[in-house]
N, C-alpha and C positions, 0 to 999 in steps of 0.2 A: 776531540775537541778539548777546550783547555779546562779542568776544573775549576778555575774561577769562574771561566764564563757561564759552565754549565750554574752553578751556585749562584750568579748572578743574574742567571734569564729566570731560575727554579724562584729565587725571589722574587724578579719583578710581575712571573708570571700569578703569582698566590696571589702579592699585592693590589693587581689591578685585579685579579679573578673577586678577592673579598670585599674591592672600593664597588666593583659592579654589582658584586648581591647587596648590598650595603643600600645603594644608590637604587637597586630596581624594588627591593622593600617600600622604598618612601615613595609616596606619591607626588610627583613633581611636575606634575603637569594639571592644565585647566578645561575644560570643556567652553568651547569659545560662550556658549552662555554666562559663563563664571567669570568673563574679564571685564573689567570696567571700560565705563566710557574712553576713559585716556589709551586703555590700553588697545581699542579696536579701532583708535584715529587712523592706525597705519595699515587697516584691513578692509579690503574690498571684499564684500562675501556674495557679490552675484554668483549666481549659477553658471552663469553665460557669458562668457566676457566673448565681442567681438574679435576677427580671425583677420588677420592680414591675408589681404587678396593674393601673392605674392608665393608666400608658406604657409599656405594653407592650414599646419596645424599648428600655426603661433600665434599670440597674440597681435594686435596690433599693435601694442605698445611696443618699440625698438628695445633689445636688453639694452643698459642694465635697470630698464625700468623707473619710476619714481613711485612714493608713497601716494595714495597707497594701494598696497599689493594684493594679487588677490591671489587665490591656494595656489594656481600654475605659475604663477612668478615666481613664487616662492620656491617652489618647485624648480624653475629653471636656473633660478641661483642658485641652487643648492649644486644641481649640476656643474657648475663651477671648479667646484672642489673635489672632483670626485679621483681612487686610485691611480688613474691613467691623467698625468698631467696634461696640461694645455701648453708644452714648451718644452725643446729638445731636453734630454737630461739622463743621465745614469739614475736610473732605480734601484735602490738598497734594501730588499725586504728581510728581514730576521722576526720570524713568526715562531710559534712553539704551543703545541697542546700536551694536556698528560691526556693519555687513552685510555679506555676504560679499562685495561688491564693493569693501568697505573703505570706504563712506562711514558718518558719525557721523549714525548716525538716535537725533532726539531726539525725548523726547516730553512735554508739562507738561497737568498739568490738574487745574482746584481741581474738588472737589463739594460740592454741602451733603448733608448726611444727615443724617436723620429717623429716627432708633430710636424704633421704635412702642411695645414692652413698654417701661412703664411702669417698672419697678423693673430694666431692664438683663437683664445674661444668665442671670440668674436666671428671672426672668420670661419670657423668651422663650424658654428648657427646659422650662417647668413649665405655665405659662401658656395660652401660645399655641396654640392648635389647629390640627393641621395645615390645611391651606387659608386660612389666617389669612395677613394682610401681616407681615410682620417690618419693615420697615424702607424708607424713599424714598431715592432716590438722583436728584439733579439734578447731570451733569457736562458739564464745558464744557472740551474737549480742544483741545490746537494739536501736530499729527504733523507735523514735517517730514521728509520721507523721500527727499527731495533733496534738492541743492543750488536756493534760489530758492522751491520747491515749498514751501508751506505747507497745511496742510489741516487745517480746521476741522471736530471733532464736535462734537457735543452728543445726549446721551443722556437719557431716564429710567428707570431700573429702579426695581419696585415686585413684589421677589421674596418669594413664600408660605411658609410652613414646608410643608414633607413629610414 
């Protein structure tokens, strides 16, 4: 690998490694008793929110929801955004830890993926039936975990809803 690169992942890896001790030190968060009126207008905090007869384990409210939200909405937006998009797309991951032995284990690997529902995460909420594919994944990894040591995956996942 190229020694720029290596000296410019070794940096970014420090940087965000010390923004996160930096940021997990401070206390940045509230205990929903600590928030003010204004700030609980956009929370619904029953216990129980009614289940759509339909899918049984959603709400009834249709995504993407309105205010205000109660923990499992919130919860299923967050869903959203998660590693494995909701739309065809090349995947580009360039990850890196140092190991406890102190060497810079790196790791790159593109995928293609294939989102199956048809209209995105909507569709694959609504749509999909459990036992149904969600989505193809073809990855092609290079782990160096030594010095010298390269190692080569290659994967396919072709994971069902549940």
């Amino acid at each position: 690998m190229l020694p720029q690169f290596r000296f410019f992942a070794l940096s970014l890896a420090l940087t965000l490694s010390f923004n996160l001790y930096v940021q997990a030190s401070e206390h940045t968060w509230r205990y929903v008793q600590e928030l003010s009126p204004r700030e609980k207008v956009n929370l619904d905090l029953k216990a129980h929110a009614p289940r759509d007869p339909q899918i049984s384990p959603s709400p009834t409210e249709q995504f993407p929801f309105a205010s205000p939200y109660s923990a499992e909405e919130m919860g299923l937006r967050a869903m959203e955004f998660t590693h494995t998009p909701s739309w065809n797309c090349l995947l580009i991951d360039i990850g890196t830890i140092i190991t406890a032995d102190g060497f810079f284990d790196q790791q790159i690997a593109t995928s293609a993926v294939l989102f199956l529902p048809q209209q995105g995460f909507l569709s694959s909420f609504y749509d999909i039936q459990p036992g149904q594919e969600l989505f193809r994944w073809i990855s092609h990894s290079v782990n160096q975990q030594y010095p010298g040591d390269a190692t080569i995956v290659q994967i396919g996942i072709a994971p069902a809803k549940t």
